[in-house]
N, C-alpha and C positions, 0 to 999 in steps of 0.2 A: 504494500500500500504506500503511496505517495501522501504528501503534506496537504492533501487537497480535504476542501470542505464545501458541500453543495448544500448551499441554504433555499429551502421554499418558504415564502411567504403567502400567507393565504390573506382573503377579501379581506376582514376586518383589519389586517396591519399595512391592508393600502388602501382604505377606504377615502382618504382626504388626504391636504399638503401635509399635514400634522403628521400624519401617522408615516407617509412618505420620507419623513426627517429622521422620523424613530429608526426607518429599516435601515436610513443611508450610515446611522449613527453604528446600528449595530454590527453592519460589514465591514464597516473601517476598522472598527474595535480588534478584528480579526482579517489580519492580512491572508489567513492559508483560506477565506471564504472566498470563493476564486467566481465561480458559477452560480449565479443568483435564477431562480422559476417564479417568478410572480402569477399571483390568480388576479383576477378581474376585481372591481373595486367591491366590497360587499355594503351593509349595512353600516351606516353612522350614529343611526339611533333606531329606537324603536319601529316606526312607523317610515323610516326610509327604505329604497329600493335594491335591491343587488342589480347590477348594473346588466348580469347576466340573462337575468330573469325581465329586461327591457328588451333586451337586443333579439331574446325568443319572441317576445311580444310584438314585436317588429316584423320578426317574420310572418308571425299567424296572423296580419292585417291584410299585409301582403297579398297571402295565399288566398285572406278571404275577400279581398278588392278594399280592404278600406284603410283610409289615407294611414299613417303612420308618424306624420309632421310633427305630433303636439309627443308622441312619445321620445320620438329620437333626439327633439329641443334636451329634452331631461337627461340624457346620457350625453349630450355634445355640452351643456351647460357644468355638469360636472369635471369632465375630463378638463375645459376649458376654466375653471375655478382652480382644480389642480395647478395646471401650470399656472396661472397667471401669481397663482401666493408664492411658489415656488421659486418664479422669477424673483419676487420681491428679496430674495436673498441669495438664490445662485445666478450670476451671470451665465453659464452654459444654457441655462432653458429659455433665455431670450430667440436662441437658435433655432428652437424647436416650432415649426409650424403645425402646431395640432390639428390647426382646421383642415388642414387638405389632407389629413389621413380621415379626418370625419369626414369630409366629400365625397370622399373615393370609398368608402364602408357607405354612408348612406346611398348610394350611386347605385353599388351592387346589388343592395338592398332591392331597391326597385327594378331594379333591372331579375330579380326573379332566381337570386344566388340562394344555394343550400342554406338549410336553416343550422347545418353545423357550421358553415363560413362564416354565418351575421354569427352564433355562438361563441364562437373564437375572439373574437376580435377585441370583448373585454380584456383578456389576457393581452392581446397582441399589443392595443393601446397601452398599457400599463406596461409591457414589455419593453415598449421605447420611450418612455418615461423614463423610467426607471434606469434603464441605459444610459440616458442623456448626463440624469441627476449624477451618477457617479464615475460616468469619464469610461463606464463597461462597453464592448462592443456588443453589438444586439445580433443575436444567431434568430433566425427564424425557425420554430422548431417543425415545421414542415419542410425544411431541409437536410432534418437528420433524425426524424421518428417518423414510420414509415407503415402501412397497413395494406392489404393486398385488396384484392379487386372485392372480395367478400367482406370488408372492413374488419379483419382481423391481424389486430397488430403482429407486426415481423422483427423478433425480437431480435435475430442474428443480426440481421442489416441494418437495422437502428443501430447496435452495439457498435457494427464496423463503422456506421456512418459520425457517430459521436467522437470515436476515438477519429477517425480521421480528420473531420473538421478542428477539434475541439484541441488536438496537438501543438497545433500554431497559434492557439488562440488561449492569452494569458490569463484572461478574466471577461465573463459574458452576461447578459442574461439570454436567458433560455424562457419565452413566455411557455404558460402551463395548460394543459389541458386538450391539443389537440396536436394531427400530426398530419401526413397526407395519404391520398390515393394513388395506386400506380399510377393515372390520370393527371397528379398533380393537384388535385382539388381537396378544399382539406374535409379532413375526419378528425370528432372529439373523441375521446374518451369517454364514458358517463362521468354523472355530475359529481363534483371532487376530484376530476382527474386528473388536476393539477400534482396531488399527492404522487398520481406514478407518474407523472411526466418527471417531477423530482426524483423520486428512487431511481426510474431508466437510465437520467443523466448521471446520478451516484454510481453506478454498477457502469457505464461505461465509461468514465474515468476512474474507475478503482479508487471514488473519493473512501479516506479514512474513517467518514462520517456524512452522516446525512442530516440535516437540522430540521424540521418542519416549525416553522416560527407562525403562533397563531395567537387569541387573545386570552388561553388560559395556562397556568405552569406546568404542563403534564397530565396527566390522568389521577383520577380517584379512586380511593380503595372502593369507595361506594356512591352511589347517585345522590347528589350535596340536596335534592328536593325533598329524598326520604331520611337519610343521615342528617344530623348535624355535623356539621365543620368535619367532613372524614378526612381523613389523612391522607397526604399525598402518595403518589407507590411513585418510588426513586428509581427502579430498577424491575424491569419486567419481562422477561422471555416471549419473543417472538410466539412460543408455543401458548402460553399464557395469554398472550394479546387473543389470540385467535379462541382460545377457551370463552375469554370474556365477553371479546367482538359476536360471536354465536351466539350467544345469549341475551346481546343486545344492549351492551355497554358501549358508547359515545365511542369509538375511537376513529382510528387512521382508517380512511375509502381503504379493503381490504387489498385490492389487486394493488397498492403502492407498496403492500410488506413482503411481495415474492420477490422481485428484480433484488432488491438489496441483501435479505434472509439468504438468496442464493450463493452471494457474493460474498457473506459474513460480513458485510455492512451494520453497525450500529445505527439507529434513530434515535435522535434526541428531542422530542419536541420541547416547547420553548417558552414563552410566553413576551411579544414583543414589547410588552406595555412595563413588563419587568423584566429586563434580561437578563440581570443576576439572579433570577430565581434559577435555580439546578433544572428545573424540568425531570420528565421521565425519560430514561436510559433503556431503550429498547435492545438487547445481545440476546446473542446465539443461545442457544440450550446448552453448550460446549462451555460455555461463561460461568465462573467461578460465584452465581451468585444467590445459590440454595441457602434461603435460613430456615435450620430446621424448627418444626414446629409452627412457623409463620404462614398465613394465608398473605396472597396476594392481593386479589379482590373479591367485591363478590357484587352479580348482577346477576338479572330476571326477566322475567319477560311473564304476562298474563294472559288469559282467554286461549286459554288449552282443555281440548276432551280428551279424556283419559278411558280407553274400552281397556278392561280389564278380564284377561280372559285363564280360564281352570278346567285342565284333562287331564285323568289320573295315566302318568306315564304318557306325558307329553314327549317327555325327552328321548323316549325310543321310536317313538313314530316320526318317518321319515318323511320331510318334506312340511310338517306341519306349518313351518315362519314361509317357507316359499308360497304357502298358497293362501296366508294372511298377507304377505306381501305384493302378491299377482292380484288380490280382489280391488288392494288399494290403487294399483297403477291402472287396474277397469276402470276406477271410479276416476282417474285425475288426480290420486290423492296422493300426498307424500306425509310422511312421519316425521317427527322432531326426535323420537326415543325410542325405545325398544326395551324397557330392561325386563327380564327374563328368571324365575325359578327356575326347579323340576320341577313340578305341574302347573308352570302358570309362565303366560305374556302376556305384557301391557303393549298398548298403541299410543303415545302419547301425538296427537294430531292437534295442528292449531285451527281454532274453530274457524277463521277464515277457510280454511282448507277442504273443511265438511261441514259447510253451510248447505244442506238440502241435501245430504248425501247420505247422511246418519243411516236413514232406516236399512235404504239398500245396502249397506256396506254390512250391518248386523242380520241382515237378512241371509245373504253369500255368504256370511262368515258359519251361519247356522245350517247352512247347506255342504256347504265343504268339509266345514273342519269339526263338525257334531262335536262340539265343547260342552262339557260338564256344567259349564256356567258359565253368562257371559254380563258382567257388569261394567257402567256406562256412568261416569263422574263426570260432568260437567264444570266448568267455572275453573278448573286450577290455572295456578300460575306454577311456573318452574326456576328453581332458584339456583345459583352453581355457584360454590365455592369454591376460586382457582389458588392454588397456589403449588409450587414446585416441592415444597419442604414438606409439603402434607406425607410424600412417600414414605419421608428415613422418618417420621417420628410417631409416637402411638398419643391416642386420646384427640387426634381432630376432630373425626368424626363422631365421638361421644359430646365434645363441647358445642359439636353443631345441633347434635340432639338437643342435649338439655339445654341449649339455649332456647331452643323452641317447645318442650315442655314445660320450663318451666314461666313461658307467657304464655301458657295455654292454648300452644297452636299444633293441631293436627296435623301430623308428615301422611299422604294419602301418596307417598309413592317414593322411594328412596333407588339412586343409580350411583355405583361409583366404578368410572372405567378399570382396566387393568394398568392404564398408564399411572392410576394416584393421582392426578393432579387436581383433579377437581372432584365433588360430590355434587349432586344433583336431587335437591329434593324438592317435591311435587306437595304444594299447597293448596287450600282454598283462595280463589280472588281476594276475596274480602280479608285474607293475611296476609299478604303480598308485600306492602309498606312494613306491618311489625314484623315479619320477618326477616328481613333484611336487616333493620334494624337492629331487633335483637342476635341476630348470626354477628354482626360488626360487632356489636359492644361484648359480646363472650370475650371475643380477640385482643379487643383493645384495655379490658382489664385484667 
């Protein structure tokens, strides 16, 4: 690994000149931050716009014949407030003619351009901003992230394409979030995909680190709406993130943790508003950073049916999960869980999933697989306690229990892989909150 550092910046830390100043303060701070991916401008306050969420709006006017003039004022007015405060302190943005990059986007606009070209272009404007501001050459990243006629990214040839431009090139930005067609026309990532446009660039310059700089200092042991003030996690295994991300904990757009995880690239997200906060330290599983006994986080997700299913000497009848799992894939349906006795499997499905499908899937299931009993819980939520130390140490999973007996809350369904890293237990809705809660506080006392 070389001395290189690939910072992305997402919408809230380039939302205005302010926060423009903040990003320029923090890469200076750090000379080995070579490679800068900005996103598009986001939210300033409550009730303002992401910039991204106009320039679609723009399009669907388009498409459906109506004018667009009063929306695209709002994005050229912004970008045009940017520079103009920015001028007020750096001489180089005097340079910048912003409006004829608005002319020539609005231009396309009506001229009937993909609705992922007008989607790009928050990033691309921000991209030469942002260039200008700090003296970086601006790379177009549809010059060197690349997707085939099928719009499925081409990770070899992006990889060659980075290292080859990106060799002669001291310090750049890289706008975030989209790339092109063998046509030449571009294509985005989905939404976030600024996050892997960041990781791509990291993995191919073999940066030593990846920074994703946003407006909070890392992630939480738990969701701060049902915890009070939970504690930060400092350090988190890629395999961990993805335990928590499953369950539906806030973190990093998933497809940004492969390109780097591959590379043994670390993440650090950041917080631009404080940059001396540590942030969280995202490494390898290989990473020296097991504490035993300690959970890492713990998050959940609600509105799951739970079919609960009992045959004496399940376990010797062949085929019995294949043909509980062929009726689901009849039905459309997919599964969150599976956990399994001898004489007994559960279905844990999310109620989105079998909405109108219930009876027929209990009906086939009472056709095929003649079960001794087949019961149907409704309303659970599922709750996952991750952490890597839970393997080497005994009594986790008893403090998980009696945390939750003794707030009087019913476990209606217990899973714990063979990998240890997590536990999985299946609540009523309506305990969802104090459970969580109460699992945190066992921990933290």
């Amino acid at each position: 690994m070389n001395n290189i550092v690939v910072a992305k910046f997402g919408g809230s830390s380039l939302a205005d000149a302010n926060q423009f100043e903040k990003v320029k303060n923090v890469i200076e701070a750090n000379p080995s931050r070579r490679y800068i991916v900005p996103s598009a401008p986001g939210k300033r306050h409550g009730k303002d716009y992401k910039i991204t969420d106009l320039l679609y709006l723009c399009n669907t006017h388009v498409q459906q014949g109506i004018p667009f003039d009063d929306v695209f004022k709002i994005i050229s007015e912004r970008y045009t407030e940017i520079v103009a405060e920015l001028s007020l302190k750096y001489p180089q943005m005097k340079d910048l003619d912003i409006s004829s990059h608005l002319n020539i986007i609005k231009t396309s606009i009506l001229d009937g351009v993909s609705s992922d070209y007008t989607a790009s272009r928050g990033e691309y404007l921000n991209g030469i901003i942002l260039a200008t501001l700090l003296g970086y050459e601006f790379v177009d990243a549809k010059d060197i992230i690349f997707f085939d006629a099928k719009g499925h990214f081409i990770p070899d040839a992006t990889d060659k394409a980075i290292k080859e431009k990106l060799k002669s090139v001291e310090k750049a930005v890289i706008p975030g979030f989209y790339g092109a067609l063998p046509n030449n026309h571009i294509k985005t990532f989905s939404r976030g995909g600024s996050d892997v446009t960041g990781a791509i660039i990291a993995k191919g310059v073999s940066a030593e680190l990846y920074e994703n700089w946003t407006d909070v200092s890392g992630f939480l042991m738990a969701d701060p709406r049902i915890v009070k003030n939970p504690c930060p996690i400092d350090t988190i295994t890629y395999r961990e993130l993805r335990e928590l991300s499953y369950m539906g904990a806030t973190v990093l757009h998933e497809d940004s943790v492969f390109p780097v995880r591959e590379a043994g690239i670390p993440i650090n997200i950041k917080n631009t508003n404080m940059p001396m906060d540590p942030g969280t330290l995202i490494v390898d599983e290989d990473s020296n950073t097991t504490k035993v006994g300690k959970i890492t986080g713990i998050a959940g997700k609600k509105d799951f049916t739970v079919i609960a299913i009992e045959k004496t000497l399940l376990n010797s009848e062949l085929g019995f999960c294949r043909k509980l799992l062929s009726i689901l894939e009849m039905n459309g349906v997919s599964f969150e869980n599976m956990p399994s006795g001898i004489d007994s499997v559960s279905l844990v499905i999310s109620d989105s999933q079998i909405e109108g499908k219930l009876d027929d899937i209990l009906d086939e299931i009472k056709k095929q697989c003649k079960p001794d009993s087949i019961d149907v819980y409704p309303n659970m939520a599922l709750i996952a306690t991750v952490g890597r130390g839970m393997s080497k140490s005994r009594g986790v999973a008893t403090k998980v229990f009696s945390a939750l007996s003794n707030k009087n809350i019913n476990i209606r369904m217990i899973d714990q892989g063979s990998s240890e890293i997590n536990i999985i237990v299946g609540v009523e809705n309506n305990d969802f909150e104090r459970a969580i809660d109460a699992i945190y506080s066992a921990f933290q006392n």
